[in-house]
C-alpha positions as CSV (number, residue, x, y, z in Angstrom):
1,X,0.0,0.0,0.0
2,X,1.3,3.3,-1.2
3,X,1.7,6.0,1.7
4,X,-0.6,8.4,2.3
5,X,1.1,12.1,3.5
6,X,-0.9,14.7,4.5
7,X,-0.2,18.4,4.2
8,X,-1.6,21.0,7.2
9,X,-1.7,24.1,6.1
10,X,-1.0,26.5,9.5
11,X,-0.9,29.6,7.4
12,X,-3.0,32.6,9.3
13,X,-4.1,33.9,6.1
14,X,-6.5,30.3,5.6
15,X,-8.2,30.2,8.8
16,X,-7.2,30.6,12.9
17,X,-5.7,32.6,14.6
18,X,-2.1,33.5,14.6
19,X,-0.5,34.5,18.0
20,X,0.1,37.9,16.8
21,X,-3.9,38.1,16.2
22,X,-4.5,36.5,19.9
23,X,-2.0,39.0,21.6
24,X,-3.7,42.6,19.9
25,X,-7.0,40.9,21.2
26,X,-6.1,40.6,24.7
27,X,-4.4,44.0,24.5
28,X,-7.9,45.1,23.2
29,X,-9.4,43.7,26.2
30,X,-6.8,44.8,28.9
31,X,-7.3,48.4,27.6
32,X,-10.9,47.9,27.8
33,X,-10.9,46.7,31.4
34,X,-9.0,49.6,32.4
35,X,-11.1,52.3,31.0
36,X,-14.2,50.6,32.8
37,X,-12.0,50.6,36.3
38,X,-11.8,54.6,35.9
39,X,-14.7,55.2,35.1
40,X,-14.2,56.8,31.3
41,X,-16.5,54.1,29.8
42,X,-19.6,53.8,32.0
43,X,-19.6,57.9,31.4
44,X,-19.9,57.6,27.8
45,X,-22.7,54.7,28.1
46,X,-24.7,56.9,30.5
47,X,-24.0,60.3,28.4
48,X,-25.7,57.9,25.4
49,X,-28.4,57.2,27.7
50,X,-29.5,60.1,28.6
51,X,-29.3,61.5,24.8
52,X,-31.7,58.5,24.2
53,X,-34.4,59.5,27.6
54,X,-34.1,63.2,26.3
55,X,-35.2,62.0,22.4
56,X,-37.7,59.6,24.4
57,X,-39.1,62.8,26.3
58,X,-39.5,65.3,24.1
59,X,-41.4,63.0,21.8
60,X,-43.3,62.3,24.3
61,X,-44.0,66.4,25.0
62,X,-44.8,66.5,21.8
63,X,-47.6,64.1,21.3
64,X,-49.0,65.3,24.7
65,X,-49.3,69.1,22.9
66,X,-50.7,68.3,19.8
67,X,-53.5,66.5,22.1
68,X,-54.0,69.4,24.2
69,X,-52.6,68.0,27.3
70,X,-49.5,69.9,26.8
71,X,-48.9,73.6,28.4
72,X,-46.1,75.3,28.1
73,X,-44.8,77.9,30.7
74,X,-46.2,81.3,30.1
75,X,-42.5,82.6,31.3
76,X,-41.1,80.8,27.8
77,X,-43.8,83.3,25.9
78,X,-44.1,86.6,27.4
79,X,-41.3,88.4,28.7
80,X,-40.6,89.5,32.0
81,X,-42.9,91.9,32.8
82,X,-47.2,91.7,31.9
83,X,-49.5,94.1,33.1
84,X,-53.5,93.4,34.6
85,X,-56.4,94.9,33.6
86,X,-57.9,98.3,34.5
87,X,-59.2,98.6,37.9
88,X,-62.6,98.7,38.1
89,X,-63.1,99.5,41.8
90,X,-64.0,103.2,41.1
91,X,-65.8,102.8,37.9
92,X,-69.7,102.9,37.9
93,X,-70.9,98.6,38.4
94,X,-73.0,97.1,36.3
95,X,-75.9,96.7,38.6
96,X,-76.6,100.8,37.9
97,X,-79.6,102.1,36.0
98,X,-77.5,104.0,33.8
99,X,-75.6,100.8,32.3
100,X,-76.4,97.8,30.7
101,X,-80.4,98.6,30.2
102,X,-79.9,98.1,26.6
103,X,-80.6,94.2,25.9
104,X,-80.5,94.9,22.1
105,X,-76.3,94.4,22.0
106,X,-74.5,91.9,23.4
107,X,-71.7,94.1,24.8
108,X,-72.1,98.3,25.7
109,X,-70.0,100.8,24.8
110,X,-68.9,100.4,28.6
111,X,-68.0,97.0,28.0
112,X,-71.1,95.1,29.9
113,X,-73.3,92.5,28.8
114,X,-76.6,92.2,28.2
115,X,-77.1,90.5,31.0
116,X,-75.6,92.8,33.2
117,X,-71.9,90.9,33.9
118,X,-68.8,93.4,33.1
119,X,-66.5,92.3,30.4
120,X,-62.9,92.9,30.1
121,X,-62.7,92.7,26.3
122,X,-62.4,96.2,25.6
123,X,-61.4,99.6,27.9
124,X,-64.8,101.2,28.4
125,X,-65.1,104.5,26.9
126,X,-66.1,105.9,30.6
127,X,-62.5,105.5,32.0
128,X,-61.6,109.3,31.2
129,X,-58.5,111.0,30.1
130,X,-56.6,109.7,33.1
131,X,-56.6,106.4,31.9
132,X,-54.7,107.1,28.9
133,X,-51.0,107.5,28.2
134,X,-48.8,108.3,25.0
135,X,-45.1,106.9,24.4
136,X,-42.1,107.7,22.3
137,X,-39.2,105.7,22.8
138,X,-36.1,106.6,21.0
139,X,-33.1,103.8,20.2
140,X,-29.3,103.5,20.0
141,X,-27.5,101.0,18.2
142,X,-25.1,98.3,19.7
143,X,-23.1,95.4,18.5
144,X,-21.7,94.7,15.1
145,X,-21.8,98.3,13.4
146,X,-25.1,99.1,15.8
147,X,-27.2,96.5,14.1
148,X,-29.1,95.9,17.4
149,X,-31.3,98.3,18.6
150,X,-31.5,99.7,22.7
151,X,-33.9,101.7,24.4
152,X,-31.7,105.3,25.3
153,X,-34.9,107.8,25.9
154,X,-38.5,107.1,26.7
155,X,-41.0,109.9,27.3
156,X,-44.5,109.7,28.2
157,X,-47.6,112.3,27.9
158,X,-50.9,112.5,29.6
159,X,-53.7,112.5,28.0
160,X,-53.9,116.6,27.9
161,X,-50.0,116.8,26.5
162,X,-48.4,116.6,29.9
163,X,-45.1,115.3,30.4
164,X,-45.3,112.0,33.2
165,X,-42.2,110.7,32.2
166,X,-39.2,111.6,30.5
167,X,-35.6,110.1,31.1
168,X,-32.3,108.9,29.1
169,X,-31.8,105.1,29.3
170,X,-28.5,103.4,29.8
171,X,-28.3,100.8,27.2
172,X,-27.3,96.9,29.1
173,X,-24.3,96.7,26.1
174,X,-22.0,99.3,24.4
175,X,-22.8,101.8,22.0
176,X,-21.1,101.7,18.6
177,X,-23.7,104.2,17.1
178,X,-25.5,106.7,18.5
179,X,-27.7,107.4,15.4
180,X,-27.8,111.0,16.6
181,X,-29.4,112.0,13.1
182,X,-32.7,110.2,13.9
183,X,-32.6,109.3,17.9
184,X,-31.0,113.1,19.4
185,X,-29.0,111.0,21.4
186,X,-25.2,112.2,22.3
187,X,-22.8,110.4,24.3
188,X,-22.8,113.0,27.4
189,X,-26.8,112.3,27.5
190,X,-25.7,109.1,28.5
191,X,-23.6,109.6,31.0
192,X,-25.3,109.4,34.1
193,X,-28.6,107.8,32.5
194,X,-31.0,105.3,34.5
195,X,-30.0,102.1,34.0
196,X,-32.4,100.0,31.8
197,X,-33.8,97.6,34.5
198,X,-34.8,100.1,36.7
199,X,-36.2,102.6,34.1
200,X,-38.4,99.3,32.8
201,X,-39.7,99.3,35.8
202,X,-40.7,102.9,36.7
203,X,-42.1,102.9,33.1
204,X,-43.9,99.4,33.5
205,X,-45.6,101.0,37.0
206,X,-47.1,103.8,34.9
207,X,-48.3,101.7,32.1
208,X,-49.9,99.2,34.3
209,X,-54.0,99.5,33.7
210,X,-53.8,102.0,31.3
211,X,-54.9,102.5,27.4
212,X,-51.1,103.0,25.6
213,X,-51.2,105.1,22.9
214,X,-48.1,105.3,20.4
215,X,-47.2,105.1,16.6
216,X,-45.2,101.7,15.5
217,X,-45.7,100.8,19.1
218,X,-44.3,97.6,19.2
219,X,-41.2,99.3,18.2
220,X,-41.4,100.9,22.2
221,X,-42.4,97.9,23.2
222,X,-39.4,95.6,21.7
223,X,-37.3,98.0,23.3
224,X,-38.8,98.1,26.8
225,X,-38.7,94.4,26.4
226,X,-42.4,94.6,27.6
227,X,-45.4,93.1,26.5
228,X,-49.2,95.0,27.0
229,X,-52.5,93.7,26.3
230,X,-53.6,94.1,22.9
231,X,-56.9,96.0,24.3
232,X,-54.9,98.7,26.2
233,X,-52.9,99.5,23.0
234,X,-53.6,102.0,20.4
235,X,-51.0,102.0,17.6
236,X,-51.6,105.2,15.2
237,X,-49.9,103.9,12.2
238,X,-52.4,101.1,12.2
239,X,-55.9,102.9,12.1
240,X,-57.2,103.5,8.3
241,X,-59.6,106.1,9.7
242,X,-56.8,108.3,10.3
243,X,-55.3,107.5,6.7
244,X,-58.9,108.0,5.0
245,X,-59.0,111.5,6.7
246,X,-55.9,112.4,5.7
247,X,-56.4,111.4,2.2
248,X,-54.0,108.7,1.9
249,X,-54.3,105.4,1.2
250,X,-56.7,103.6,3.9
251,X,-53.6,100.5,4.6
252,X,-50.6,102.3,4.0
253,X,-48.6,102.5,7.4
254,X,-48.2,106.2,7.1
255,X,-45.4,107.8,9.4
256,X,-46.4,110.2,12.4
257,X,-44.5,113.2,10.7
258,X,-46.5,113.0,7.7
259,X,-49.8,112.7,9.5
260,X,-48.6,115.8,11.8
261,X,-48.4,117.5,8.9
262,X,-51.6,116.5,7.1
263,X,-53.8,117.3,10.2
264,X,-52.3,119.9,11.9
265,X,-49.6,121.7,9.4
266,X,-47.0,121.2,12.0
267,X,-43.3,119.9,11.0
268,X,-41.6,117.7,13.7
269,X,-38.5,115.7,13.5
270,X,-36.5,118.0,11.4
271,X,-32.8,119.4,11.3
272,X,-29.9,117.5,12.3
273,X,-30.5,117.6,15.9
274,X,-32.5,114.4,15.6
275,X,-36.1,113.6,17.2
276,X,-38.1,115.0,20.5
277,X,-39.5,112.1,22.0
278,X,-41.4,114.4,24.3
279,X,-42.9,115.9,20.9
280,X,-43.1,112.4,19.0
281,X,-45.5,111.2,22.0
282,X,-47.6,114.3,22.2
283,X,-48.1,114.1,17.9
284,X,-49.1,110.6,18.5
285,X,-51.7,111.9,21.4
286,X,-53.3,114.4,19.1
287,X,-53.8,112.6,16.1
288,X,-54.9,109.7,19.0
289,X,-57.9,112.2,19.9
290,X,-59.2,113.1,16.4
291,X,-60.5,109.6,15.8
292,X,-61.0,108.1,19.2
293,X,-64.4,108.2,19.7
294,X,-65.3,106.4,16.5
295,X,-62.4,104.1,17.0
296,X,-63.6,103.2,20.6
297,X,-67.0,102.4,19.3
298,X,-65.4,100.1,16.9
299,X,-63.4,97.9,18.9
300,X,-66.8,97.9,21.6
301,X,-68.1,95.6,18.3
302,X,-64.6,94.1,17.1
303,X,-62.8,93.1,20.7
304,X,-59.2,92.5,20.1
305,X,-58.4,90.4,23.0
């Protein structure tokens, strides 16, 4: 019988393991161990775990709001500062003869139902002049070439044109342009100006439960990082009446020195001094009076909040 040889092939590159292989594996492994011992390892596992609850969560939040279960914090919506509405205390009730005996509307002109139950959908009409303010805010620019706008002056009138308020702001960041052309602001106004917390708050306290009158008002309002109720706001550039009287276009957002002009032949915010807030706010007050009874009885019908 012929002899039979076999050949065994040991070559790594056909199958196994070579010892080289084995010893990068337990070098692997050692490495492993120690990174588990201080700790590095179990951080990364728990950082991927809590990426993966955070996902879990917020899908969660998300299904909960879009079935109505879901409120968010009113702090994450309306900045610092909200005002209430108009105290009533000293106002004539409902319950009088003089009020409310008309069933034929749903809501009076002095914002009661038919029923005899005040509403706070609208300012009534009865609240008199003292309820009502007018504001002119004027900005400086900060950050990259003044791109960002920052409340430096704030005036507000009385109803009758009387100064309440009037003060220079410190801006919370540095001033790169005082836009002195438009604003009237100089460096030395700044100088020893109220700083912008505490003027937000003196100007907040006289806002609070009264009907704000001013033109581009949210302008003042972006500023004073504020928010007021949409039914104690009265924003001249946005009333066609006043544009239809004028003779311009009823929609157009008409500026407050062209409407000074039209109704009263009076120039404001020229030269190169830059503008008055004190005379910006009493402009806006005026122009405020010549359509606020007909705009009153309007939003009586057309409540905007």
């Amino acid at each position: 019988m012929s002899g039979l040889m076999l050949n065994i092939i040991c070559d790594p590159s056909q199958g196994g393991k070579s010892d080289k292989s084995k010893g990068k594996h337990k070098r692997f492994l050692g490495k492993r161990r120690f990174l588990e011992r201080k700790g590095y390892l179990k951080d990364k596992l728990n950082n991927k775990q809590n990426e993966k609850n955070n996902k879990r969560k917020r899908k969660n939040q998300w299904h909960a709001q879009s079935n109505g279960e879901y409120q968010s914090k009113p702090g994450a919506i309306f900045p610092q500062f909200t005002t209430t509405l108009p105290d009533k205390t000293n106002e004539p009730s409902c319950s009088s003869q003089t009020l409310c005996q008309k069933p034929t509307s749903s809501v009076s002109s002095t914002g009661c139902t038919s029923q005899g139950k005040q509403t706070h959908r609208v300012v009534p009409g009865t609240v008199g002049p003292l309820k009502y303010l007018a504001i002119d805010c004027e900005m400086v620019g900060t950050g990259p070439k003044g791109s960002i706008s920052e409340l430096a002056r704030c005036s507000i009138v009385s109803y009758n044109g009387d100064v309440i308020y009037d003060k220079f702001i410190k801006p919370m960041n540095f001033v790169t342009d005082f836009r002195t052309r438009w604003s009237g602001i100089r460096k030395q106004d700044l100088r020893n100006a109220t700083p912008f917390y505490q003027a937000q708050k003196e100007i907040v306290k006289i806002m609070t439960g009264k009907v704000v009158v001013g033109h581009a008002i949210h302008n003042d309002f972006k500023a004073l990082k504020y928010f007021h109720p949409a039914c104690q706001t009265r924003d001249t550039s946005r009333i066609p009446l006043l544009n239809q009287k004028a003779g311009l276009p009823q929609y157009e957002t008409a500026s407050l020195k062209r409407l000074t002009k039209a109704f009263f032949n009076k120039d404001i915010q020229t030269g190169k001094g830059g503008h008055s807030s004190v005379e910006d706010a009493k402009a806006t007050m005026e122009l405020y009076k010549l359509v606020e009874e007909e705009w009153e009885q309007t939003l009586v019908f057309n409540p905007v909040c």
